[in-house]
VOGU-3710 file (C-alpha; in Angstrom, 3 decimals, decimal comma):
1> xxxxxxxxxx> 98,291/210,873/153,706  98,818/214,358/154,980  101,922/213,080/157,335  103,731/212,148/153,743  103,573/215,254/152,481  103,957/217,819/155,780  106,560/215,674/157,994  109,222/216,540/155,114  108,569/220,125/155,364  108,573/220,207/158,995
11> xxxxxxxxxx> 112,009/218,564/158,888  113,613/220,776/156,646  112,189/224,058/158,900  113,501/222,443/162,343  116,721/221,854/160,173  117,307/224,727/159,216  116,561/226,623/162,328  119,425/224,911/163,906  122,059/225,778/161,110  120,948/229,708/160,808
21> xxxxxxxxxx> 120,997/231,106/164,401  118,866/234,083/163,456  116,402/231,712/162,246  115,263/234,437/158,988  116,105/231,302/156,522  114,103/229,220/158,879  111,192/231,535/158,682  110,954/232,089/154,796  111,451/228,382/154,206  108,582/227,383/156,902
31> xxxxxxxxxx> 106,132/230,078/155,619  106,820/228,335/152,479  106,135/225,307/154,162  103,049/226,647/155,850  101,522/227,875/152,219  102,119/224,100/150,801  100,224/222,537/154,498  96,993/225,086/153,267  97,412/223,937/150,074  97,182/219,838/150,888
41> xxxxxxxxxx> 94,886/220,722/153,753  92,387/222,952/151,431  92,642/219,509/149,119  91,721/217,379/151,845  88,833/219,618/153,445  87,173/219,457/150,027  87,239/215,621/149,739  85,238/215,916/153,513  88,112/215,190/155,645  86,499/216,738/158,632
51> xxxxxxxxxx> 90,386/216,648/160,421  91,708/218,985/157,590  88,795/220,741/157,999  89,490/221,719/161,534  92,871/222,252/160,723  92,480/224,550/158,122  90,279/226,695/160,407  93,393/226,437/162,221  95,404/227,981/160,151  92,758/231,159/159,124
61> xxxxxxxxxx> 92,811/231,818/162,825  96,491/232,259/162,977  97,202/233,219/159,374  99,698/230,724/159,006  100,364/229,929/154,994  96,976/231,465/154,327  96,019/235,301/155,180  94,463/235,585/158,155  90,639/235,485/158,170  87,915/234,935/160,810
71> xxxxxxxxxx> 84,990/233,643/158,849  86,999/231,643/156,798  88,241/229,687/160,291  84,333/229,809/161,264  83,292/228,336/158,213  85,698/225,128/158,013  85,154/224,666/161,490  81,254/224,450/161,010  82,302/221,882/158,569  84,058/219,717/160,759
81> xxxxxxxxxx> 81,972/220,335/163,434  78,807/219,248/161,260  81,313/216,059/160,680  81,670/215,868/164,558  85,259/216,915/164,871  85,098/217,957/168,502  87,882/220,325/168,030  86,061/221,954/165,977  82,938/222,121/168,043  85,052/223,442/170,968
91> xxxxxxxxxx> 86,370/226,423/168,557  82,947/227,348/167,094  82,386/227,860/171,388  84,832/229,469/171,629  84,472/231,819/168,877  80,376/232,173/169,842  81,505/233,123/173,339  83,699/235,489/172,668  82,484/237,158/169,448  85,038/237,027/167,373
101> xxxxxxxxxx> 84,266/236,751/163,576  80,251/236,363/164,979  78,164/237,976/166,738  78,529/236,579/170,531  75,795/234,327/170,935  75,358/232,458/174,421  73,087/229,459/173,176  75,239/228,792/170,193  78,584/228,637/172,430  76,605/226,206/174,841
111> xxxxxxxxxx> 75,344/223,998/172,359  78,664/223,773/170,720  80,667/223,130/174,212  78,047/220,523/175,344  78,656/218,586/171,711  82,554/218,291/172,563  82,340/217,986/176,170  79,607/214,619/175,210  82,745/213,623/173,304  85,052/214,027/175,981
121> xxxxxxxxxx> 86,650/217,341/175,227  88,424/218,840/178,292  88,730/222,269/177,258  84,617/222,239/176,513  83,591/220,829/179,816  85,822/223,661/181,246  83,969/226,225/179,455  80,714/224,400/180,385  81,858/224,092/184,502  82,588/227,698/184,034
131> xxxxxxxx> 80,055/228,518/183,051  77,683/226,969/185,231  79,480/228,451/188,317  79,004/231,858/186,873  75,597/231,394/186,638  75,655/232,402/182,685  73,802/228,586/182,479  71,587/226,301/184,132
//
């Protein structure tokens, strides 16, 4: 469902970036673009779509469409995370380890990293290896 309506805009913006060499048409029409993917993705992350979810945290990270806000990311990641997205589970790590948007909480980051790297999530058995060598777990 999401492809339908986002594939378009991403066509037009990689369009248009070839016919404008400065790329400022480009970059108005695909913050445009970006505003409409928060918009369907805010949609979706209220039906439960624990995907949207993460990618709306995404998007709060980086600003992108929407204005750029920590806890907001945080809190639609806890969503998806809570839905088992391990994305998600991996950020909220992430985020926990380094304190951004939250207070930097060891535990937390652990418990978060060992629920992606159980699904297979590279990036979260990483962190956990890391970890381990460093002696900040056991």
């Amino acid at each position: 469902m999401l492809v339908k309506f986002c594939l378009p805009a991403l066509a037009a913006a990689l369009a248009l970036s070839v016919v404008t060499p400065d790329g400022a048409l480009a970059q108005s029409i695909a913050k445009d673009d970006d505003s409409i993917l928060a918009e369907t993705l805010h949609a979706e992350a209220d039906k439960g779509n624990a995907r949207a979810q993460y990618n709306l945290g995404m998007m709060y990270i980086s600003g992108r469409g929407v204005t750029q806000d920590d806890a907001q990311a945080i809190a639609w990641w806890r969503k998806a995370a809570e839905r088992g997205d391990a994305d998600a589970e991996y950020s909220l790590g992430r985020m926990y380890t380094g304190g951004r948007g939250i207070a930097k909480d060891r535990d937390q980051a652990v418990a978060w990293y060992r629920k992606a790297a159980d699904q297979g999530h590279g990036g979260a058995q990483e962190m956990l290896n890391e970890m381990e060598a460093t002696g900040s777990i056991k």
